[in-house]
C-alpha positions in Angstrom: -13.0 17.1 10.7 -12.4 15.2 7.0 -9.3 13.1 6.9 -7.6 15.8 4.8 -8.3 18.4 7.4 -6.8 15.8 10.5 -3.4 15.4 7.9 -3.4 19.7 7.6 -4.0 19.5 11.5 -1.2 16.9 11.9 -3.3 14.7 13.4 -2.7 12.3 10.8 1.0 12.4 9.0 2.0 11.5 5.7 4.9 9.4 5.1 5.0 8.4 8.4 8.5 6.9 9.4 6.4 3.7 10.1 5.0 3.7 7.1 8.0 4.3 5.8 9.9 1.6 7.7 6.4 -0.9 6.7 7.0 -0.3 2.8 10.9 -1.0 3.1 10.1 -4.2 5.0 7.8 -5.8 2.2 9.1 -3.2 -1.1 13.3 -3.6 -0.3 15.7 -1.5 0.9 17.9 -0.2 -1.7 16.8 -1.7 -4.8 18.1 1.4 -6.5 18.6 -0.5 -9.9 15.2 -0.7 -11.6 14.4 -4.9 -11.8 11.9 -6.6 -13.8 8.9 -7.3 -11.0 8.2 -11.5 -11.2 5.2 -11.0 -9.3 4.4 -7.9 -11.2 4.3 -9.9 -14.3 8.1 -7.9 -15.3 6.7 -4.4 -14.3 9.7 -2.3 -14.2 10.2 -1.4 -10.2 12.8 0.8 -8.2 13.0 1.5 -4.7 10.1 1.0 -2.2 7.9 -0.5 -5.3 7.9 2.9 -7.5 6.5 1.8 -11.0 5.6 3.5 -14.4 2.5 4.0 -13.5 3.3 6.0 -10.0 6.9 7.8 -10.9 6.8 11.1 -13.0 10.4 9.5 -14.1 10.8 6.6 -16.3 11.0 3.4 -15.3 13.3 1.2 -17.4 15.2 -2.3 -16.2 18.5 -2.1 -15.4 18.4 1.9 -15.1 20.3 3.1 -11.4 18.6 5.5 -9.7 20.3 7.6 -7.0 19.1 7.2 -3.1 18.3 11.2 -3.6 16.3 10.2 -6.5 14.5 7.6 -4.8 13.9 9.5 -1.6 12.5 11.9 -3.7 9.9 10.6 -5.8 9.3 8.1 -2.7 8.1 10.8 -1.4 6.4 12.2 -3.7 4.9 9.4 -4.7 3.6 8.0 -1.1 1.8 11.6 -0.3 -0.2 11.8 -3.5 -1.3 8.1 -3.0 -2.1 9.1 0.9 -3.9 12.1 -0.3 -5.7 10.0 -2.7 -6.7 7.5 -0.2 -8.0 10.0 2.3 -10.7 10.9 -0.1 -12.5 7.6 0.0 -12.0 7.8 3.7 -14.9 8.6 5.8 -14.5 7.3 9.1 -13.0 10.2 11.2 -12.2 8.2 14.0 -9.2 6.6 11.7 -6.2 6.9 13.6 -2.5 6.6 12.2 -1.8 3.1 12.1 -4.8 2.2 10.3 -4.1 5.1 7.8 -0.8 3.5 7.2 -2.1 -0.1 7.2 -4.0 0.8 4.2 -1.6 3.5 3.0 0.8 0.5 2.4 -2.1 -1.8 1.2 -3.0 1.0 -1.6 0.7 1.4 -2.3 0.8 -2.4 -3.6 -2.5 -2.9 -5.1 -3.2 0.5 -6.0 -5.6 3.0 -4.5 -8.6 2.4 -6.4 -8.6 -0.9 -5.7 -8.0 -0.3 -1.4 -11.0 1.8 -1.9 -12.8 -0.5 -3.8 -12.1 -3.0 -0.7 -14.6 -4.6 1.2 -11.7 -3.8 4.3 -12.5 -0.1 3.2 -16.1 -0.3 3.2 -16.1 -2.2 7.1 -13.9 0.7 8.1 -16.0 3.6 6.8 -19.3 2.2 8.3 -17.6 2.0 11.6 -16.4 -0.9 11.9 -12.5 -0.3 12.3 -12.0 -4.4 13.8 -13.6 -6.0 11.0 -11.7 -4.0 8.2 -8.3 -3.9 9.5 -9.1 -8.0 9.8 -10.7 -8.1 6.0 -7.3 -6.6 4.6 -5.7 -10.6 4.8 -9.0 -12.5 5.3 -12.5 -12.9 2.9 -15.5 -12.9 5.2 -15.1 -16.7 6.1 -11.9 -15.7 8.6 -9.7 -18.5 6.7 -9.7 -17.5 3.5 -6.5 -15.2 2.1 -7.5 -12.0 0.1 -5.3 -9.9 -1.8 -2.4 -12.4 -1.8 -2.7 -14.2 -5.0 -0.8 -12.6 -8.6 -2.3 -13.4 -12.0 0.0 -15.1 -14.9 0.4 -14.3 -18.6 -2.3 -17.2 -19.1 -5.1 -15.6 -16.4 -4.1 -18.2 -13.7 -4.5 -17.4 -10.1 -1.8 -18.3 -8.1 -1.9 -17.9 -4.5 2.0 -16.0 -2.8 2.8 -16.8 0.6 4.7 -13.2 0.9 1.7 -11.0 -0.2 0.1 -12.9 2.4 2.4 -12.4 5.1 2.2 -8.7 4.2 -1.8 -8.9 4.1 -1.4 -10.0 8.0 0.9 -7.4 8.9 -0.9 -4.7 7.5 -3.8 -6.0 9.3 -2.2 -6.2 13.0 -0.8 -2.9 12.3 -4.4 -1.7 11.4 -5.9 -2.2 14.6 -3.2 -1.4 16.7 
């Protein structure tokens, strides 16, 4: 059975309320006025991290969008990148906890690069363990993946936070 089939079965459920609950601890609660992103670089962002480049609404700073806007193309926006995701997912024996670990991973960094991810390769092959672990850690075990942001110069700069999220999503992985 293909991941899309196990989400028409609903084995697997899109916009899970922990997934849900996941995004709105590391996105923000009701951050329904649109703010300049720091660690974006000043991406416009509104509600649980919707951008240009996910909303079919503009994005523009200092714009108020209603909580029925933002539950709306939330969403919206959380099953297309779920759907998306599936597709690069071959390991059937995914369960829902590690869909959402990496639904939420591909929600921040974008789902070409979570399928692009070494954590993403692990899983697929079978190994579940050694994924979920390489979604905060590079192969060494101490070193911190997908937690650093880029400046305006090209300068790596290493963010506790995207960190801390890297680790949750991990332990919620394997659960």
């Amino acid at each position: 059975m293909s991941l899309r089939n196990k989400i028409a079965a609903g084995v697997l459920v899109l916009v899970s309320a922990p997934l849900v609950a996941l995004l709105g601890k590391w996105e923000g609660t009701g951050q329904n006025t649109v703010y300049a992103d720091a660690l974006a670089r000043g991406l416009p962002t509104v509600c649980l991290g919707i951008t240009k480049y996910t909303s079919p609404y503009p994005v523009i700073v200092g714009d108020y969008w209603s909580p029925a806007r933002c539950a709306e193309v939330e969403q919206l926006v959380i099953k297309k990148g779920q759907l998306a995701l599936a597709d690069c997912l071959t390991n059937q024996a995914i369960g829902q906890n590690t869909f959402d670990a990496l639904s939420s991973h591909s929600h921040n960094v974008g789902v070409p690069a979570t399928c692009a991810s070494r954590a993403v390769a692990l899983i697929n092959a079978g190994d579940i363990a050694a994924g979920c672990k390489a979604l905060a850690w590079a192969p060494d075990g101490r070193t911190p993946v997908w937690s650093y942001v880029t400046d305006a110069q090209g300068k790596k700069r290493f963010v506790p936070g995207l960190h801390a999220r890297r680790i949750d999503e991990a332990r919620i992985c394997i659960k």
